[in-house]
N, CA, C and O atoms as a Maestro MAE file, in Angstrom:
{
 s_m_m2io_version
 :::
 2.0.0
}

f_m_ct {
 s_m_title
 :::
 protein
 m_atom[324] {
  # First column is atom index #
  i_m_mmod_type
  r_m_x_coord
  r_m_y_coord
  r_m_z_coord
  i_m_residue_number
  s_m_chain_name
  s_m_pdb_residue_name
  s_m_pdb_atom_name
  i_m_atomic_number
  :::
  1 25 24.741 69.643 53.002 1 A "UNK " " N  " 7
  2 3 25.551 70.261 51.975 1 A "UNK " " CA " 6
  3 2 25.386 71.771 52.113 1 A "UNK " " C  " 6
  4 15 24.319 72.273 51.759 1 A "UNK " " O  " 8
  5 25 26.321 72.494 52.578 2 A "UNK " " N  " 7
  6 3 26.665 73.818 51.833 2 A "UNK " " CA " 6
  7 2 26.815 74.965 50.723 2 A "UNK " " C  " 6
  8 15 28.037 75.013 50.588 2 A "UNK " " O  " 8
  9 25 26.569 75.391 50.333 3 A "UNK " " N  " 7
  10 3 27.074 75.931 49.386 3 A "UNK " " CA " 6
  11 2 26.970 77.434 48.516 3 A "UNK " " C  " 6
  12 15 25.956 77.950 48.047 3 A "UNK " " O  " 8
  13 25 27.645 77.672 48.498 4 A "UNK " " N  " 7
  14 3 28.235 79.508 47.924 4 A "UNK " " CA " 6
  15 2 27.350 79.791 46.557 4 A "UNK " " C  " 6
  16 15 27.271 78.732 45.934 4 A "UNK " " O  " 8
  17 25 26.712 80.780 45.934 5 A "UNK " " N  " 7
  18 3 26.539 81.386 44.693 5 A "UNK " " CA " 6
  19 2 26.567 82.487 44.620 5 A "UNK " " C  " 6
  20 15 25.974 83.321 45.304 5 A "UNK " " O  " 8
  21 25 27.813 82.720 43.107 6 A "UNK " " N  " 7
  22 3 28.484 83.602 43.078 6 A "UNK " " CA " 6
  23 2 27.913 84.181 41.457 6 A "UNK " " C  " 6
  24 15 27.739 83.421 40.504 6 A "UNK " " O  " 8
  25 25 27.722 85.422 41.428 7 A "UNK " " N  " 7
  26 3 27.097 86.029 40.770 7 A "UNK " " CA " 6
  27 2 25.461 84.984 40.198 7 A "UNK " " C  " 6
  28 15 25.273 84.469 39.096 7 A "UNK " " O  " 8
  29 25 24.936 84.981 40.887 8 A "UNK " " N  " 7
  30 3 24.216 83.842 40.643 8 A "UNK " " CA " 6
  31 2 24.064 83.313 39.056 8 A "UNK " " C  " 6
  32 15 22.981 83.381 38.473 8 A "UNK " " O  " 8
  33 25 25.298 82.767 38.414 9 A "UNK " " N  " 7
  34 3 25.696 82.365 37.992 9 A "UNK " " CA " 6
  35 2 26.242 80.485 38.038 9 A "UNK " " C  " 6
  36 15 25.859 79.470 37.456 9 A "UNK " " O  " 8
  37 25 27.156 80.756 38.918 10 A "UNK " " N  " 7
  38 3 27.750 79.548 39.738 10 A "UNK " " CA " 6
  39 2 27.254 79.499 41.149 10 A "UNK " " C  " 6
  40 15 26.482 80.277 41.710 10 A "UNK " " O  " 8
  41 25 27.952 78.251 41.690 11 A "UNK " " N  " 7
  42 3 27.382 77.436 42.524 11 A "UNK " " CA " 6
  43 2 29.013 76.563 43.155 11 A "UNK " " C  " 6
  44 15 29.705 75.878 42.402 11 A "UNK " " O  " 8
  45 25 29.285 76.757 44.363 12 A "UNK " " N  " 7
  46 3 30.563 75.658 44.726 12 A "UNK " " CA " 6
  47 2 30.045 75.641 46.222 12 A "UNK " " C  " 6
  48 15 29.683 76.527 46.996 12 A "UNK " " O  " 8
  49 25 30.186 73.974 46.324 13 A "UNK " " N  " 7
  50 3 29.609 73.507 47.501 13 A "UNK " " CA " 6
  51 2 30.393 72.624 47.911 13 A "UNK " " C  " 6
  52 15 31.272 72.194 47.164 13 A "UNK " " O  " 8
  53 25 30.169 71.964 49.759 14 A "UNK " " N  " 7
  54 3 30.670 70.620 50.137 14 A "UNK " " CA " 6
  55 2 29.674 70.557 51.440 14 A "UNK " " C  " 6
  56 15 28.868 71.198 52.114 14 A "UNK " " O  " 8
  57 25 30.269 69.437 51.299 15 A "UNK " " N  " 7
  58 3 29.227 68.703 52.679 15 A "UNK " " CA " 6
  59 2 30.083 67.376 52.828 15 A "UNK " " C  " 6
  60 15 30.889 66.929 52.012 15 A "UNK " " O  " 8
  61 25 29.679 66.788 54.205 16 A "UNK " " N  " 7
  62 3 30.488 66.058 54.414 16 A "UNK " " CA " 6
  63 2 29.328 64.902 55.369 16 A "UNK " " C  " 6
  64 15 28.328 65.495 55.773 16 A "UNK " " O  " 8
  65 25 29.388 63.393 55.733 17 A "UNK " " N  " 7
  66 3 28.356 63.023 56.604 17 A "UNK " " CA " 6
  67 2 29.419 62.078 57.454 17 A "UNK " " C  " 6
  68 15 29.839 60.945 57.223 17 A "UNK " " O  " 8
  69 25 29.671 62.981 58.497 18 A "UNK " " N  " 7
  70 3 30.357 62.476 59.934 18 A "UNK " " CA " 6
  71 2 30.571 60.858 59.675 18 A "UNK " " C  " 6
  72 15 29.666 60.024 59.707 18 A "UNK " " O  " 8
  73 25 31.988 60.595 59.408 19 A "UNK " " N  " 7
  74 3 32.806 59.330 59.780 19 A "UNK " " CA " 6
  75 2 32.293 58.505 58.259 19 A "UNK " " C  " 6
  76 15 32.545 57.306 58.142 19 A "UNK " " O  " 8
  77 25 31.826 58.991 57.539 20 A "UNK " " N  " 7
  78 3 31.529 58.767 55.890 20 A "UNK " " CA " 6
  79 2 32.054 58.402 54.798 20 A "UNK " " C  " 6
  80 15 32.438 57.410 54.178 20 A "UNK " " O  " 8
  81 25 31.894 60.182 54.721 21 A "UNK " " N  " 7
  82 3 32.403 60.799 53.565 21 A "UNK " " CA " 6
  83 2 32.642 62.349 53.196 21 A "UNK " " C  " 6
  84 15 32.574 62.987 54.247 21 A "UNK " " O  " 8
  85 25 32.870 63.102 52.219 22 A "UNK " " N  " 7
  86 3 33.162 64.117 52.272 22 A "UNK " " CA " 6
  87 2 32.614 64.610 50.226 22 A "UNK " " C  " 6
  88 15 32.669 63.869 49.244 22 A "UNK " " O  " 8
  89 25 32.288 65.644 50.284 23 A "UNK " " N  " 7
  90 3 31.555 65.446 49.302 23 A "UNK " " CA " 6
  91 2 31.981 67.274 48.637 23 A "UNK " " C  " 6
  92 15 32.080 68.285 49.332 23 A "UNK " " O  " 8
  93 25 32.144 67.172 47.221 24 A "UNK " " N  " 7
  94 3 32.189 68.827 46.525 24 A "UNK " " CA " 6
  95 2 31.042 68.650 45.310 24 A "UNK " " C  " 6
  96 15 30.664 67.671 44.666 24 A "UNK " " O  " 8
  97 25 30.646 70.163 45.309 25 A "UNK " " N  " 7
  98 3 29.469 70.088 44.087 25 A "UNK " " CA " 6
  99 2 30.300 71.392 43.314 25 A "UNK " " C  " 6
  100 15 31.158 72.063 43.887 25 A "UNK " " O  " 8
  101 25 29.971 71.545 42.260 26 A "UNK " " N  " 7
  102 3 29.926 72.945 40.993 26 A "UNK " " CA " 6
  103 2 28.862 72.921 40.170 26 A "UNK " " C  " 6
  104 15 28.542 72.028 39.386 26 A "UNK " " O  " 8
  105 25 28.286 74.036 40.405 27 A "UNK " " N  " 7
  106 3 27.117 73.743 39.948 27 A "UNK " " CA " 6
  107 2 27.172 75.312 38.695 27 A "UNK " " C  " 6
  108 15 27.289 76.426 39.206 27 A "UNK " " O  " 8
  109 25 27.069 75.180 37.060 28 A "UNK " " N  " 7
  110 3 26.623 76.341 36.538 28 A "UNK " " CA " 6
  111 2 25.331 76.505 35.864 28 A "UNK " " C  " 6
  112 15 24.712 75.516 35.472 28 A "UNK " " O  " 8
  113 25 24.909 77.640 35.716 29 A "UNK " " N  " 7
  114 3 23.373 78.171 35.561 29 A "UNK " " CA " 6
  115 2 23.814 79.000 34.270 29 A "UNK " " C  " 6
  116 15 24.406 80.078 34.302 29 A "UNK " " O  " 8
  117 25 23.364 78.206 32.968 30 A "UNK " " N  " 7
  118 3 23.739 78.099 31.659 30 A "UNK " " CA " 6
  119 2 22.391 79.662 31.164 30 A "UNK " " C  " 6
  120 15 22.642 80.867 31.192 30 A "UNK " " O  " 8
  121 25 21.335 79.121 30.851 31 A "UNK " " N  " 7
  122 3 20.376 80.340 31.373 31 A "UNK " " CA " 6
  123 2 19.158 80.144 32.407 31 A "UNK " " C  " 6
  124 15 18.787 79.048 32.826 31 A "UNK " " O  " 8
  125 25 18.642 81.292 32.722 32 A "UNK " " N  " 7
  126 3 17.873 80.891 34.351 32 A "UNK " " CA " 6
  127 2 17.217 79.604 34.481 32 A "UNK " " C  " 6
  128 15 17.142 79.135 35.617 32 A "UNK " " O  " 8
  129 25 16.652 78.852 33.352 33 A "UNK " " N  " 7
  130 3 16.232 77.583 33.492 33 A "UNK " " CA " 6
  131 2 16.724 76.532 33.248 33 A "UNK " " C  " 6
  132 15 16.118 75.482 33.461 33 A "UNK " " O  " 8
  133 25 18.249 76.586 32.617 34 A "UNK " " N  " 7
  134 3 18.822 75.582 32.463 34 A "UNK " " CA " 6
  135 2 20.640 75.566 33.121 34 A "UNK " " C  " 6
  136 15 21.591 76.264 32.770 34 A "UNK " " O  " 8
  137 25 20.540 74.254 34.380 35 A "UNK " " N  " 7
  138 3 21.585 74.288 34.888 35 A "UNK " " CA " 6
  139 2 22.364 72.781 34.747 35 A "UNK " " C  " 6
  140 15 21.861 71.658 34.710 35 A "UNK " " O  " 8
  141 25 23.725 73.181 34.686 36 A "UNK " " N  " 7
  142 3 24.747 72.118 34.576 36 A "UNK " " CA " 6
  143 2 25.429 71.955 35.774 36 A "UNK " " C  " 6
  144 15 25.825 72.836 36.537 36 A "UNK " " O  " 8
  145 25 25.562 70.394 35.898 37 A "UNK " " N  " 7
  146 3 27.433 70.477 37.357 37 A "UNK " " CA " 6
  147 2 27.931 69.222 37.367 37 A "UNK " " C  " 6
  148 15 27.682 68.257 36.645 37 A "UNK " " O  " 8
  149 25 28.821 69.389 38.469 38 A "UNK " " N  " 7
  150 3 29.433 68.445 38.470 38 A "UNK " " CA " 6
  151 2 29.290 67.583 40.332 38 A "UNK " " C  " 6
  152 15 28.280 67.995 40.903 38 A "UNK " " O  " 8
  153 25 30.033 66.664 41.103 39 A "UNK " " N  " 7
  154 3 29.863 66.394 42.313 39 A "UNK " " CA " 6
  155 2 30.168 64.736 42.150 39 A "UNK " " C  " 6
  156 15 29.816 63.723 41.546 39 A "UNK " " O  " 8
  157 25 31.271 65.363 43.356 40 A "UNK " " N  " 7
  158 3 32.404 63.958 43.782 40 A "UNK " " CA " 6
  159 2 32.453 63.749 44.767 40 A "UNK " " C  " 6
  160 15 32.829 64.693 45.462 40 A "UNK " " O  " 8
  161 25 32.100 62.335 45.545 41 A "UNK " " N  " 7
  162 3 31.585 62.062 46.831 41 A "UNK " " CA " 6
  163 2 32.851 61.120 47.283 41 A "UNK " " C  " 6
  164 15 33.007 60.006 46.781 41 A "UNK " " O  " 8
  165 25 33.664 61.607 48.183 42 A "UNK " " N  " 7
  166 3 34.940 60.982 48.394 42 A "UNK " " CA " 6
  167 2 34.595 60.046 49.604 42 A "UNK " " C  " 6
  168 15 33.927 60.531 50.519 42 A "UNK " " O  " 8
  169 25 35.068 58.530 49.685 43 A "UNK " " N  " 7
  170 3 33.985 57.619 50.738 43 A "UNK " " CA " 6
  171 2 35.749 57.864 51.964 43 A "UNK " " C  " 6
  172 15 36.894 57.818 51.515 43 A "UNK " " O  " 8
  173 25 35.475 58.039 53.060 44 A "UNK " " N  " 7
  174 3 35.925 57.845 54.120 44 A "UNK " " CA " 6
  175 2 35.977 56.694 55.087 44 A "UNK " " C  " 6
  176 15 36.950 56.398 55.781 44 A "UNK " " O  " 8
  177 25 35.117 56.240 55.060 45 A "UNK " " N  " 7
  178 3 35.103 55.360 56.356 45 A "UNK " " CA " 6
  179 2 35.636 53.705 55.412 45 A "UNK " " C  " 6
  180 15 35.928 53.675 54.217 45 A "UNK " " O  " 8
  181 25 35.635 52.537 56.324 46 A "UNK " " N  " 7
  182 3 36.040 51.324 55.901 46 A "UNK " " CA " 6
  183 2 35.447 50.988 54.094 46 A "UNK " " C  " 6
  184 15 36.150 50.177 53.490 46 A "UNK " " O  " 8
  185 25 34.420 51.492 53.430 47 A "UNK " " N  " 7
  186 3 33.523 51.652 52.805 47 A "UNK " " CA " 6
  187 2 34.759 51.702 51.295 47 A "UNK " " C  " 6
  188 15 34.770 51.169 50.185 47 A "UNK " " O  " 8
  189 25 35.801 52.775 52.145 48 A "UNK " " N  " 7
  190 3 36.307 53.359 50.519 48 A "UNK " " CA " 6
  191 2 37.737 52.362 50.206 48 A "UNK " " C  " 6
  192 15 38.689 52.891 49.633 48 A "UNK " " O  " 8
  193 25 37.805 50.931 50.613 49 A "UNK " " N  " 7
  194 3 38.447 49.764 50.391 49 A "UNK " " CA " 6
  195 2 37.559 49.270 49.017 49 A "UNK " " C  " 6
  196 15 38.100 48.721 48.057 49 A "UNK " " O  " 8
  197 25 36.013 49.585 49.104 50 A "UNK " " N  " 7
  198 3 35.589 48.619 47.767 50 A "UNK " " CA " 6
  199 2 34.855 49.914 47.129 50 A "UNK " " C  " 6
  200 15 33.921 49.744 46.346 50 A "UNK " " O  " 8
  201 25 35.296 51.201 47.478 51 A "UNK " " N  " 7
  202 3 34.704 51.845 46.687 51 A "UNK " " CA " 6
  203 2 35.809 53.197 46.890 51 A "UNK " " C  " 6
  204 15 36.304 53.479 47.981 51 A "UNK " " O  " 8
  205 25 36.099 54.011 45.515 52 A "UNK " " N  " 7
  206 3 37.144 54.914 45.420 52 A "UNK " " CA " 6
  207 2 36.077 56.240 45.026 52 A "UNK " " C  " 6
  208 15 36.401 56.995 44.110 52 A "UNK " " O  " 8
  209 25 34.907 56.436 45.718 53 A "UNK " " N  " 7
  210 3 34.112 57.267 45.457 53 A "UNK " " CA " 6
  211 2 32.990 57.397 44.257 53 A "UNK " " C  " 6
  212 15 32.979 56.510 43.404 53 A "UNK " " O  " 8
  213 25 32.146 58.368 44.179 54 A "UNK " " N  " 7
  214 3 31.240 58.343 43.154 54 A "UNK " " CA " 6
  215 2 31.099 59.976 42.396 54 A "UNK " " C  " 6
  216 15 30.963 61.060 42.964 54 A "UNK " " O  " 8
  217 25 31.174 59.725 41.179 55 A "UNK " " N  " 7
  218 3 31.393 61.155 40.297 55 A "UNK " " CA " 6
  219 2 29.863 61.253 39.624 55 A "UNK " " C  " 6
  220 15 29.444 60.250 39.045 55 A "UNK " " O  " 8
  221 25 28.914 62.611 39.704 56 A "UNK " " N  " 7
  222 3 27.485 62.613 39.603 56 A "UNK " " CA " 6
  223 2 27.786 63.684 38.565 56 A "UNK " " C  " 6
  224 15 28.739 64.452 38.695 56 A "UNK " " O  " 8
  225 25 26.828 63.721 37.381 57 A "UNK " " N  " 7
  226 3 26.799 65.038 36.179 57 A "UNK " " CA " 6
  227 2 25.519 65.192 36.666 57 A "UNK " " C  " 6
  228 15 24.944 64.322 37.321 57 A "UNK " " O  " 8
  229 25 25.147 66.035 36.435 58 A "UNK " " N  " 7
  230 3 23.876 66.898 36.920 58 A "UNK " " CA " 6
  231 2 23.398 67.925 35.677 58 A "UNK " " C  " 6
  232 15 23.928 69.028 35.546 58 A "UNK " " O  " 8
  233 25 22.434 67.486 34.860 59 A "UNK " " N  " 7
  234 3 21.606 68.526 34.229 59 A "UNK " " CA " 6
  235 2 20.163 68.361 34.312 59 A "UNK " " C  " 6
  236 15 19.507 67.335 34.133 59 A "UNK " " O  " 8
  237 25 19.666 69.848 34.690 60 A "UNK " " N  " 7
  238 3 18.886 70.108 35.474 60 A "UNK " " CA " 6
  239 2 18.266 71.407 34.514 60 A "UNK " " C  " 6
  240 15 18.917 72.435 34.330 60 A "UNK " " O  " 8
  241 25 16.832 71.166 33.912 61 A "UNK " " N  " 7
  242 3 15.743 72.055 33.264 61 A "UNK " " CA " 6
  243 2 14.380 72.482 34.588 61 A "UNK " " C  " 6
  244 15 13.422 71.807 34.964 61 A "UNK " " O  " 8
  245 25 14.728 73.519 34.899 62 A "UNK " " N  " 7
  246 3 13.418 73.594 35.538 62 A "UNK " " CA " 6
  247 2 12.466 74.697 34.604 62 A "UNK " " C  " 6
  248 15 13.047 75.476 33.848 62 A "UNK " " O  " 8
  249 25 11.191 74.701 34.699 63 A "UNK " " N  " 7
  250 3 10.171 75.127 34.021 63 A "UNK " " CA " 6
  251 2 9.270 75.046 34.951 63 A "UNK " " C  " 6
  252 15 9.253 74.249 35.889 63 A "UNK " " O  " 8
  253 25 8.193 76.216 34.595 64 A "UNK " " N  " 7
  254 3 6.871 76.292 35.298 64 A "UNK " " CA " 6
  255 2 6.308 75.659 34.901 64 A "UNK " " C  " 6
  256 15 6.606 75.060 33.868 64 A "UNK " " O  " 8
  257 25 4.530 75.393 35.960 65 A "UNK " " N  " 7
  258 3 3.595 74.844 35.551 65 A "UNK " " CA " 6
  259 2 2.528 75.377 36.397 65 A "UNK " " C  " 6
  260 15 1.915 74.841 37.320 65 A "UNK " " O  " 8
  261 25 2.406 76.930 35.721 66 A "UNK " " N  " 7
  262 3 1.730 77.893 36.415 66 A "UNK " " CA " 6
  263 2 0.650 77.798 36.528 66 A "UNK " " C  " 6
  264 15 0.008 78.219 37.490 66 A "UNK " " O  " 8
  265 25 -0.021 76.913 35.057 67 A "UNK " " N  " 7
  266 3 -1.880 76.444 34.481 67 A "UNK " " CA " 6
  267 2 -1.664 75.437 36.131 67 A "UNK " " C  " 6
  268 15 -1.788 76.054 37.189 67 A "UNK " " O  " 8
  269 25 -1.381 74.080 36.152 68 A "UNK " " N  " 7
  270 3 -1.717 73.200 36.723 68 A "UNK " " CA " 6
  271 2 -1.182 73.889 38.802 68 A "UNK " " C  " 6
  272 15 -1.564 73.464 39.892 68 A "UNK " " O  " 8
  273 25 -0.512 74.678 38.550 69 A "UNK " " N  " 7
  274 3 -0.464 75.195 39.858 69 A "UNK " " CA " 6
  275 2 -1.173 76.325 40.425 69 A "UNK " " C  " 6
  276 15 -0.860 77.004 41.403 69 A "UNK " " O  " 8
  277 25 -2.047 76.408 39.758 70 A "UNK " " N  " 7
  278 3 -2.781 78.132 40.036 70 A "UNK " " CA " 6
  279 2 -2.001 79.270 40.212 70 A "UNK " " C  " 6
  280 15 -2.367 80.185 40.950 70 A "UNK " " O  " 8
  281 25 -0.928 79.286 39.577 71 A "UNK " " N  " 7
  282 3 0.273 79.832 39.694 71 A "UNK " " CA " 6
  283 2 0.584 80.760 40.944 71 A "UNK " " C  " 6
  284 15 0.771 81.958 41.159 71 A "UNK " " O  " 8
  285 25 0.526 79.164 41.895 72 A "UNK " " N  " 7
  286 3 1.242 79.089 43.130 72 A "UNK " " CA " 6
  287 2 2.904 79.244 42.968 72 A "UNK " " C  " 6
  288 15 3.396 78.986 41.870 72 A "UNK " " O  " 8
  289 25 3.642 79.611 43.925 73 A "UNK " " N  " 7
  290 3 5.441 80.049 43.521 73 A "UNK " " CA " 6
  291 2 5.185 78.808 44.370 73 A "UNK " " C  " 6
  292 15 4.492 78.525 45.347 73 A "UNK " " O  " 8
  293 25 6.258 78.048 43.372 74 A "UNK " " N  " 7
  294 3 6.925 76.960 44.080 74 A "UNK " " CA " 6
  295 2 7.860 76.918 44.937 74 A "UNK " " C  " 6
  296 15 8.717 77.777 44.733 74 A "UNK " " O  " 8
  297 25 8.008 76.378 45.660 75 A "UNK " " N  " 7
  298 3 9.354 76.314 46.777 75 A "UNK " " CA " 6
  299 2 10.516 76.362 46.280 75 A "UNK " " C  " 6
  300 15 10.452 75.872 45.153 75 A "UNK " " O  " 8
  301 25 11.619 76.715 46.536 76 A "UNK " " N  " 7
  302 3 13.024 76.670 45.788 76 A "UNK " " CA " 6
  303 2 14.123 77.661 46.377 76 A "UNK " " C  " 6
  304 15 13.945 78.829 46.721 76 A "UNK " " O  " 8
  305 25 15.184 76.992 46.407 77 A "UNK " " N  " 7
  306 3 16.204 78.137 46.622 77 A "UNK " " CA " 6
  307 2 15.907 79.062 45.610 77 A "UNK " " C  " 6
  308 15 15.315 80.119 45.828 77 A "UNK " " O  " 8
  309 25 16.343 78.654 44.389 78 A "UNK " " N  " 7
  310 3 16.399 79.830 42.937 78 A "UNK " " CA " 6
  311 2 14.759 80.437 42.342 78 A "UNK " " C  " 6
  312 15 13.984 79.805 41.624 78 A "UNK " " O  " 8
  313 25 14.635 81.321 42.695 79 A "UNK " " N  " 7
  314 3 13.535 81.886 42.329 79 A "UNK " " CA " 6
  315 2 13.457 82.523 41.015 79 A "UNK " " C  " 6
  316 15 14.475 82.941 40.463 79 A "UNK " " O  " 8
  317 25 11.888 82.649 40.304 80 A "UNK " " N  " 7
  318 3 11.836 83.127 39.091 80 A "UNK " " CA " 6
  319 2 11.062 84.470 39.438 80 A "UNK " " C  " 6
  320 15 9.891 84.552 39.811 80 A "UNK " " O  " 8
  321 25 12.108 85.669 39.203 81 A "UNK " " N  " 7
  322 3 11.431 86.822 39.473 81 A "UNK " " CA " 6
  323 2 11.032 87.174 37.998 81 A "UNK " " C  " 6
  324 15 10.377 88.189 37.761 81 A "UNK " " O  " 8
  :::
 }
 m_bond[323] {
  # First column is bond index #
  i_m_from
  i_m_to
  i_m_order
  :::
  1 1 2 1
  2 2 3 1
  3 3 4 2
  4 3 5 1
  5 5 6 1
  6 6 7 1
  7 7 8 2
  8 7 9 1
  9 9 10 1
  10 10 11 1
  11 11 12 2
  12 11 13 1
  13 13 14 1
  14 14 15 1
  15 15 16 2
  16 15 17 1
  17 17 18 1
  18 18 19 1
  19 19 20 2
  20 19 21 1
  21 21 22 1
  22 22 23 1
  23 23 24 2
  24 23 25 1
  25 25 26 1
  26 26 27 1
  27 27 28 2
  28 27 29 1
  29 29 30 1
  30 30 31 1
  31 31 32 2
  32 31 33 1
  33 33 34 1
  34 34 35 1
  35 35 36 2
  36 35 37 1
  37 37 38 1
  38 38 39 1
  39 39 40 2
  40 39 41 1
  41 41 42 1
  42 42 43 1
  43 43 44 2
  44 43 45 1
  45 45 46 1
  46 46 47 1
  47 47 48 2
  48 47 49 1
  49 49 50 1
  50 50 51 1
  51 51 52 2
  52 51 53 1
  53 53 54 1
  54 54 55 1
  55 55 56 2
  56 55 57 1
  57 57 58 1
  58 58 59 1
  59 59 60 2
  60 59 61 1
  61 61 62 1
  62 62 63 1
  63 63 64 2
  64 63 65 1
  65 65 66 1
  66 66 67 1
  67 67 68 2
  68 67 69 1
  69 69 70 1
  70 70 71 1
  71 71 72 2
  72 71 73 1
  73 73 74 1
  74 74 75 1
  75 75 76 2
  76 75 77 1
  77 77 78 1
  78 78 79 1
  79 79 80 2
  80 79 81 1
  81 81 82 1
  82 82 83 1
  83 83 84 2
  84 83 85 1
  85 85 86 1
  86 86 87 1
  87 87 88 2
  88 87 89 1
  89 89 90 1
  90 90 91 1
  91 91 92 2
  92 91 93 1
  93 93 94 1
  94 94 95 1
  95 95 96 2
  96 95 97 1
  97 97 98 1
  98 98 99 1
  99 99 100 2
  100 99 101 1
  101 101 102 1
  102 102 103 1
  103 103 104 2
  104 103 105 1
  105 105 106 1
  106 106 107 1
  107 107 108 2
  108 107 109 1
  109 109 110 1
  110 110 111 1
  111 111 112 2
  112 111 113 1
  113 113 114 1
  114 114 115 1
  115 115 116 2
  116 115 117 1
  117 117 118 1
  118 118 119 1
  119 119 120 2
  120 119 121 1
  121 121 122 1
  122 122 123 1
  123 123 124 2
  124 123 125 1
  125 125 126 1
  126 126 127 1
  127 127 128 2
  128 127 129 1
  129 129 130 1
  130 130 131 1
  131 131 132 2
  132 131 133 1
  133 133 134 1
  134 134 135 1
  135 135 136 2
  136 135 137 1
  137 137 138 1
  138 138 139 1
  139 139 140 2
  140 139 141 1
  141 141 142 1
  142 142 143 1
  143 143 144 2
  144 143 145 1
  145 145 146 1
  146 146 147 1
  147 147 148 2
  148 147 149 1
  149 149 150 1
  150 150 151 1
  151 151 152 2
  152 151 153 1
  153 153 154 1
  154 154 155 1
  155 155 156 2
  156 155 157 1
  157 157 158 1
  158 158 159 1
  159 159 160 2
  160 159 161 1
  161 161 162 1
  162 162 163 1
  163 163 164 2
  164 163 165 1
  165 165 166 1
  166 166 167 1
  167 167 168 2
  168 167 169 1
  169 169 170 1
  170 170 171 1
  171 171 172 2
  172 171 173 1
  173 173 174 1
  174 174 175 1
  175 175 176 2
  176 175 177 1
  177 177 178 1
  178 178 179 1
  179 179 180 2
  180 179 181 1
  181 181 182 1
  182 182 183 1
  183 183 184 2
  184 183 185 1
  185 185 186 1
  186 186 187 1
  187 187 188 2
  188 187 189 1
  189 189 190 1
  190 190 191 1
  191 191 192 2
  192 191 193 1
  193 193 194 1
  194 194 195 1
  195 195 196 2
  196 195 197 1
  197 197 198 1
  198 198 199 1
  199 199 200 2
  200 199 201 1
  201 201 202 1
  202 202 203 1
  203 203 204 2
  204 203 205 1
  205 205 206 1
  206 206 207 1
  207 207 208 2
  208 207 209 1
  209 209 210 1
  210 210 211 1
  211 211 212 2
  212 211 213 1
  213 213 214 1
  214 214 215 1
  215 215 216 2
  216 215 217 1
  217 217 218 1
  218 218 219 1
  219 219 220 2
  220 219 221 1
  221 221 222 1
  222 222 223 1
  223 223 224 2
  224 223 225 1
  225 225 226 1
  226 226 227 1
  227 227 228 2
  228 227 229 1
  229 229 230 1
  230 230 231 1
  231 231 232 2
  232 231 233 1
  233 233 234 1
  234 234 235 1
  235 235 236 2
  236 235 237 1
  237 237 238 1
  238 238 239 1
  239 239 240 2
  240 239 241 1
  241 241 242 1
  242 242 243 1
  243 243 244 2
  244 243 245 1
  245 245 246 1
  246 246 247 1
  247 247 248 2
  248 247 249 1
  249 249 250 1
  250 250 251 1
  251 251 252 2
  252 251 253 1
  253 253 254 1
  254 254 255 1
  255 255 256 2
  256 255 257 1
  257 257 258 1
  258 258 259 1
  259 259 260 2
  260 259 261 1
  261 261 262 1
  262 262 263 1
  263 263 264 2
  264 263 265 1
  265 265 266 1
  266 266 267 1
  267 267 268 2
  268 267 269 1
  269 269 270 1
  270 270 271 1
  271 271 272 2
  272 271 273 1
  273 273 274 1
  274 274 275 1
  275 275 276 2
  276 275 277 1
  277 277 278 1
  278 278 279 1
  279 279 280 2
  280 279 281 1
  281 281 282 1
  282 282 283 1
  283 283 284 2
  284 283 285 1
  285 285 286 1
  286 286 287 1
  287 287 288 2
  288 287 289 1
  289 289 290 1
  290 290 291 1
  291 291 292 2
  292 291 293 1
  293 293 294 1
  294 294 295 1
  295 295 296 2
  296 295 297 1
  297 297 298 1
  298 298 299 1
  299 299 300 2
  300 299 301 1
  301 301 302 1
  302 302 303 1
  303 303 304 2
  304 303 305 1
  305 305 306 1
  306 306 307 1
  307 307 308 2
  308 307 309 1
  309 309 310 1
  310 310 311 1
  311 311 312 2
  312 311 313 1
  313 313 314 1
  314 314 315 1
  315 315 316 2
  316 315 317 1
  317 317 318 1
  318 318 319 1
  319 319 320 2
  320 319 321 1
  321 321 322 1
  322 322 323 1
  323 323 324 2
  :::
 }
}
C-alpha cells in the first residue's frame, strides 16, 4: 500500500496485490492521537463472483506508554514530536 499525507492532516492511499485485487484507503487525523478512515478492497480475480469486495472503518487512538517503555520512541510512520 501506498500512500500520500497531505498537510499531515489526511491520508489517501492504494495498493493493489497482482491478479487480486485493488485496494483505496482515506485516512483523517482528527487530533494527533486520534485517527479516523475509511478503505475499500475491490476483489479482481475469479474471487469477486462470490465476493463484491470489502468496506473497513478504521478508528485508531494511539497513546504512549513512556513508564512501561523507558521512554523508548516507538517505531511509526507518525511521530510524536
Amino acid at each position: 500500500m501506498r500512500f500520500v499525507r497531505l498537510y499531515d492532516k489526511v491520508a489517501v492511499g492504494a495498493g493493489w496485490r497482482s491478479g487480486d485485487s485493488v485496494s483505496g484507503l482515506f485516512e483523517l487525523t482528527i487530533v494527533e492521537n486520534l485517527h479516523i478512515g475509511y478503505s475499500y478492497d475491490f476483489v479482481t480475480s475469479n474471487l469477486s463472483v462470490d465476493s463484491g469486495g470489502s468496506h473497513e472503518f478504521l478508528l485508531n487512538f494511539r497513546f504512549r506508554l513512556r513508564d512501561v517503555h523507558k521512554n523508548i520512541e516507538c517505531p511509526s510512520f507518525f511521530s510524536y514530536e
